[in-house]
C-alpha positions in Angstrom: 17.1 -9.0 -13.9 16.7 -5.2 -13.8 13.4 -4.2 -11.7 12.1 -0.7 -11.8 9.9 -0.4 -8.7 7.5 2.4 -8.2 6.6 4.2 -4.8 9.6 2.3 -3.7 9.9 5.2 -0.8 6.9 5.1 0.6 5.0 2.7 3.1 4.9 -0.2 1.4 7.0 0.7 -1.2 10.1 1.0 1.0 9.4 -2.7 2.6 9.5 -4.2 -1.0 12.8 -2.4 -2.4 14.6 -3.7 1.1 12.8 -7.0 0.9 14.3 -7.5 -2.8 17.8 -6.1 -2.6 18.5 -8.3 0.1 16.8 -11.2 -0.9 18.3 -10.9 -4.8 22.0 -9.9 -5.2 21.6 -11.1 -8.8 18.9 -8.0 -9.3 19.2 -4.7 -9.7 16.7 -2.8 -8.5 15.5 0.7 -9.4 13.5 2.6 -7.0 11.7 5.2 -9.3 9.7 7.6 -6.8 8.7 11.4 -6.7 9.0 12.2 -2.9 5.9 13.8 -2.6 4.3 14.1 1.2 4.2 10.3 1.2 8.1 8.9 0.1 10.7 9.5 2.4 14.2 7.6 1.8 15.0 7.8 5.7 12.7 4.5 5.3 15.5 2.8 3.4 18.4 4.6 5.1 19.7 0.5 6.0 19.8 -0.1 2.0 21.1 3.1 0.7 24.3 1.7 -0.2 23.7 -1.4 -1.5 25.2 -2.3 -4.8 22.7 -3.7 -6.4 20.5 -0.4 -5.8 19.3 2.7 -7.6 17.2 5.7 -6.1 15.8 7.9 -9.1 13.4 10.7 -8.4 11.1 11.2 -10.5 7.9 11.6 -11.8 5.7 8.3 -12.6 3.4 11.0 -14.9 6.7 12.3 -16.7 6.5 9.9 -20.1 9.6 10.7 -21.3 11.6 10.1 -17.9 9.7 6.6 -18.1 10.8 6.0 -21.5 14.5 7.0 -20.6 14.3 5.0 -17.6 13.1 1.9 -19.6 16.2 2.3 -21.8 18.8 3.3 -19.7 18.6 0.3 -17.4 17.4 -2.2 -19.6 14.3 -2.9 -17.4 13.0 -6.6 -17.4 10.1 -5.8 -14.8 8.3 -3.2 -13.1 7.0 -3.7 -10.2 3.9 -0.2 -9.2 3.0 0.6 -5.9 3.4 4.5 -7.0 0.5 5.9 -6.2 -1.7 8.7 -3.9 -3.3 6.4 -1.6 -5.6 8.2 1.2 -9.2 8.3 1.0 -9.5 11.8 2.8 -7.2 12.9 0.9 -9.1 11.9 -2.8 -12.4 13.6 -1.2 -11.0 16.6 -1.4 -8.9 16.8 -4.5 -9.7 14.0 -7.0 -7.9 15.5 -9.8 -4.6 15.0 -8.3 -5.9 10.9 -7.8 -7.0 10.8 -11.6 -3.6 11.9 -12.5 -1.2 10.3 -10.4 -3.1 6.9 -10.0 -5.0 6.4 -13.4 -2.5 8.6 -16.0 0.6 7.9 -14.1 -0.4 4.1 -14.7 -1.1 4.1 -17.7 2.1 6.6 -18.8 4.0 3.7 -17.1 2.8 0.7 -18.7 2.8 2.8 -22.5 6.8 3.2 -21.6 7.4 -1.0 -21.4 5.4 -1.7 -23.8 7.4 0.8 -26.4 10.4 -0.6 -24.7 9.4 -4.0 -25.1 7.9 -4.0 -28.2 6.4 -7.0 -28.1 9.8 -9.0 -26.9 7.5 -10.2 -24.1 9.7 -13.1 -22.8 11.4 -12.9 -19.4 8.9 -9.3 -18.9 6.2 -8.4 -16.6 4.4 -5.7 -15.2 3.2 -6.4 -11.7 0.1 -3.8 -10.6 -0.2 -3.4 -6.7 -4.0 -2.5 -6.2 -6.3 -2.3 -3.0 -9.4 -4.3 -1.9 -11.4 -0.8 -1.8 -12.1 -1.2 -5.5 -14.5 -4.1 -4.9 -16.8 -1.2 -2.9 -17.8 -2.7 0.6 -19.6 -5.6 2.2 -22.4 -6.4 4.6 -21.3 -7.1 8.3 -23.1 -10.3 9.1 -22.9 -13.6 7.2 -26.8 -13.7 7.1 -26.9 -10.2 5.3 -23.8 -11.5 2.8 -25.7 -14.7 1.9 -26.8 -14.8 -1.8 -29.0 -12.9 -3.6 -27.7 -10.0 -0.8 -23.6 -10.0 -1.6 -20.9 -11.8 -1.2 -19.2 -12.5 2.7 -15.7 -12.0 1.3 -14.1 -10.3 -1.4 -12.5 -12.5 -4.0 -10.7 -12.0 -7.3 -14.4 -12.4 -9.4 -15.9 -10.3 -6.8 -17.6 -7.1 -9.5 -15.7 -3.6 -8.9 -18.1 -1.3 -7.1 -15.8 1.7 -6.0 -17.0 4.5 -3.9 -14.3 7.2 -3.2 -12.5 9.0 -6.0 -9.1 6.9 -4.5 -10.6 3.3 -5.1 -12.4 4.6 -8.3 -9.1 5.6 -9.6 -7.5 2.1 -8.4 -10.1 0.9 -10.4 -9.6 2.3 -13.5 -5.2 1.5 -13.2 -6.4 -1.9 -12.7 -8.4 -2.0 -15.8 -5.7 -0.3 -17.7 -3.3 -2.9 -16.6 -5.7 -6.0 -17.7 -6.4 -4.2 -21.0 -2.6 -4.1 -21.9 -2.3 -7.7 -21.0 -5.7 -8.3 -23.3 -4.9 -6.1 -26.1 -1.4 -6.3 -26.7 -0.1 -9.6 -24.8 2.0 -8.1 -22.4 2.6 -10.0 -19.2 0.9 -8.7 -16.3 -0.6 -9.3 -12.7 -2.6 -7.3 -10.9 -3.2 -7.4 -6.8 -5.8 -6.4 -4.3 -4.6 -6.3 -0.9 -6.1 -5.1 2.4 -5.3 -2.8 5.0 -1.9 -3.2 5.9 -0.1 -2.0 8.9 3.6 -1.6 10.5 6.8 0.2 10.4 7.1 3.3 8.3 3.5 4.4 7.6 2.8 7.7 7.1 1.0 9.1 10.0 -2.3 10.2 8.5 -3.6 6.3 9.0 -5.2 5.1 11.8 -2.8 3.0 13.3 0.4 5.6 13.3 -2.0 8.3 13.8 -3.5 6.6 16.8 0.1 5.3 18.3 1.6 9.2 18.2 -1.5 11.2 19.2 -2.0 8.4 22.5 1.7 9.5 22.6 1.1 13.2 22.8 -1.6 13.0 24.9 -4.3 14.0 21.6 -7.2 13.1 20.3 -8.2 10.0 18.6 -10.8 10.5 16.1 -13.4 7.6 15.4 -15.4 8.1 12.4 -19.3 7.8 13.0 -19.7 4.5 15.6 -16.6 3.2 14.8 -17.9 -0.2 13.6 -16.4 0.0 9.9 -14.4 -3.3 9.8 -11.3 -3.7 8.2 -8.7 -7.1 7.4 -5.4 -5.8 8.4 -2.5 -7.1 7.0 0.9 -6.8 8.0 3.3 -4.8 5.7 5.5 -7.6 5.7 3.6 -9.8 5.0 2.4 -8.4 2.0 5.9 -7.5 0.9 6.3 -11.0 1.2 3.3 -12.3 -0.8 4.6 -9.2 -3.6 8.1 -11.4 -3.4 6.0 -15.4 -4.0 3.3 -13.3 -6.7 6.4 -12.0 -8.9 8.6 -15.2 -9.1 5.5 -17.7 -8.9 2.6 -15.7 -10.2 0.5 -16.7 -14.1 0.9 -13.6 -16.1 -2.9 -12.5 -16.4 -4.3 -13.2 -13.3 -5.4 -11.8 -10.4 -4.4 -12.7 -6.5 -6.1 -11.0 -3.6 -3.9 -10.9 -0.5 -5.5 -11.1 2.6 -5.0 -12.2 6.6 -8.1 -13.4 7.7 -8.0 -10.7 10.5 -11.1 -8.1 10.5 -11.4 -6.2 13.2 -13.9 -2.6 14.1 -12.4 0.3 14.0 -13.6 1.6 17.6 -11.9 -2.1 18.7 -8.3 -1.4 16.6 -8.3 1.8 19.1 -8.8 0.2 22.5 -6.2 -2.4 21.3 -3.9 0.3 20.3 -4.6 2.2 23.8 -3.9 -0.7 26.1 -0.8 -1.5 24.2 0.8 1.8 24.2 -0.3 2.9 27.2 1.2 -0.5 28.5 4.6 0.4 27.1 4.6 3.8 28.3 4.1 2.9 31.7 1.1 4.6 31.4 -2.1 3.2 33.6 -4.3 0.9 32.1 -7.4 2.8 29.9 -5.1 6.3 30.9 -5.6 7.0 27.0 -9.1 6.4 26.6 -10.8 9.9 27.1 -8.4 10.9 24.3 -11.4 9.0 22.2 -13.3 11.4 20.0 -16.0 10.4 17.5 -16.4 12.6 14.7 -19.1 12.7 11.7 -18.8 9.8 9.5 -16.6 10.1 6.0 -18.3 10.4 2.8 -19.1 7.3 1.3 -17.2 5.3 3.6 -17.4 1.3 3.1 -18.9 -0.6 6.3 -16.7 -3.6 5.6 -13.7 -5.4 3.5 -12.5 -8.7 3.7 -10.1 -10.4 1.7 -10.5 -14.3 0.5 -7.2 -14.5 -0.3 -7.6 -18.8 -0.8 -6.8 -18.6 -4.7 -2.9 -17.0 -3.3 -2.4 -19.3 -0.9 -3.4 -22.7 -3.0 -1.7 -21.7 -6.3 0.9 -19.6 -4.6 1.6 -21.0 -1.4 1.5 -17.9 0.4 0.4 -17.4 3.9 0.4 -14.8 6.3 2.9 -15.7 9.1 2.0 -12.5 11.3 -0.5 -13.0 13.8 -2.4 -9.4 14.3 -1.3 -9.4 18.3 2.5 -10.0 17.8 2.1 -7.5 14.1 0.5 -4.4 17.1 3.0 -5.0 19.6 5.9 -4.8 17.1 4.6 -2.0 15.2 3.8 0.0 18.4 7.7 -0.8 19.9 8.6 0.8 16.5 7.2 3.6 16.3 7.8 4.4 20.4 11.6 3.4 19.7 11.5 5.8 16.2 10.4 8.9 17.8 12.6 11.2 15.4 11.3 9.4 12.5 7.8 10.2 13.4 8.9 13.6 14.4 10.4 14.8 11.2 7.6 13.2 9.5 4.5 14.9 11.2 6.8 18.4 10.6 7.3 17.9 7.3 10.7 18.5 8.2 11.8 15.7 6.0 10.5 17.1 2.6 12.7 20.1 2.6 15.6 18.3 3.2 15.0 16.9 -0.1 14.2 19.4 -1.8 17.4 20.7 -1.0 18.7 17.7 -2.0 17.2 17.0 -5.5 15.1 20.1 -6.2 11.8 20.8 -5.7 9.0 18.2 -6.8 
């Protein structure tokens, strides 16, 4: 099997490609990704070699790259987690969401389906999405209790977006069912939540947190801090991608989940007295660093996955516990000091620019 995978240098992206060249000899896998702020290939540096593995920059908006691509491999299934994924970020410049997230989508799922053509057998498209599409739910069970909302999301749960990111999520994820509706190609679509660990790019809350306590900087809580989140751990979720692909029904949907909400303001505190701890800092020595700041636009009180439909049809479960997940992920990034160095720099970028050109 030949398996083009999108984004496969970024966060999550880069825990999939490693997951699957190791895991399937038999494949060859094709990591398609642009190398914008977001993909850096020092986070498959252990891989790079492999024999079964392909690195092509590139462009998930360039049609005829995709269409080349397609054909020049002989791609069986695609696997996208391409995409521009920060909320801040799609506040400020929503075109460049529309166009990466929505067009780039759709430009990829146009290029197997020409490729295709209808041979549909042994194929699949498998879309990577986000819980933020379903919009946000109420913090108490009495306030989630019919007619009022549901208490957890779940794969019938109606798509209620509110940032220019999850409303472009949105609309790729409606793309991807209408290609599966309209023409019959295979497809599955995912909705994850939050997910954490190694390699994250340093502009979310948990790397952000773990390198400003670090540097002695602030650590900015929006408005109370009591947003709630279900955080997942990256490989977890590169390991319910791996169960969904072989194991999945073409058509459906599976939201993946870890039963693990916790505040925002309490993620911080956690993240102080664990990296504080193995700094050999005092206890609490990074709490003044806290700063509040002025709420984000539109930003969802709470998400929570019900991710029973994956784990019953599936057999998935998360084997991460969120205590073991933070200590790991803070030993990381304390014991990858460069990495996060270069990264925060942007020292890394150039270097590939040098490499393949500019993006």
């Amino acid at each position: 099997m030949n398996v083009l995978i999108s984004g496969g240098a970024g966060f999550i992206g880069s825990h999939v490609v490693r997951r699957f060249v190791r895991a399937y000899p038999q494949y060859r896998i094709i990591n398609l990704d642009a190398l914008t702020y977001a993909g850096n290939l020092e986070n498959l540096r252990d891989i790079e070699d492999a024999p079964n593995y392909t690195f092509v920059r590139g462009d998930i908006c360039d049609f005829d790259l995709l269409c080349r691509l397609m054909a020049q491999y002989a791609i069986d299934a695609v696997i996208h987690l391409a995409a521009e994924s920060h909320v801040d970020r799609s506040i400020k410049d929503p075109f460049t969401f529309a166009r990466t997230n929505v067009m780039g989508t759709l430009s990829l799922l146009e290029a197997a389906r020409r490729y295709w053509n209808g041979r549909w057998q042994g194929k699949l498209f498998y879309h990577i999405s986000t819980d933020e599409v379903y919009g946000s739910l109420a913090l108490d069970a009495a306030a989630a209790a019919p007619p009022f909302g549901p208490e957890l999301f779940c794969e019938k749960t109606p798509y209620a977006p509110h940032s220019p990111y999850s409303a472009s999520k949105a609309s790729a994820d409606h793309f991807v069912r209408a290609y599966h509706d309209t023409y019959g190609m295979p497809t599955l679509v995912t909705n994850c939540s939050n997910n954490y660990g190694p390699y994250q790019f340093p502009e979310k809350l948990i790397p952000l947190c773990i390198n400003n306590i670090r540097l002695g900087k602030p650590l900015p809580i929006y408005g109370k801090g009591e947003n709630v989140r279900d955080w997942l751990h990256v490989e977890d979720h590169a390991g319910a991608i791996d169960a969904i692909f072989h194991r999945g029904l073409p058509g459906e949907t599976y939201n993946i989940g870890a039963d693990n909400e916790w505040k925002n303001r309490d993620i911080v505190h956690l993240l102080i007295r664990t990296t504080d701890r193995l700094l050999g800092r005092p206890c609490g020595a990074s709490i003044p660093l806290i700063t509040y700041v002025e709420d984000r636009a539109g930003h969802d009180l709470r998400y929570a996955i019900d991710s029973s439909k994956l784990q019953r049809e599936i057999g998935w479960a998360p084997a991460y516990t969120f205590e073991t997940g933070i200590e790991m992920t803070v030993r990381w990034y304390l014991e990858n000091q460069p990495w996060l160095d270069a990264v925060t720099s942007g020292a890394y970028m150039s270097y590939y620019d040098d490499m393949y050109g500019k993006h």
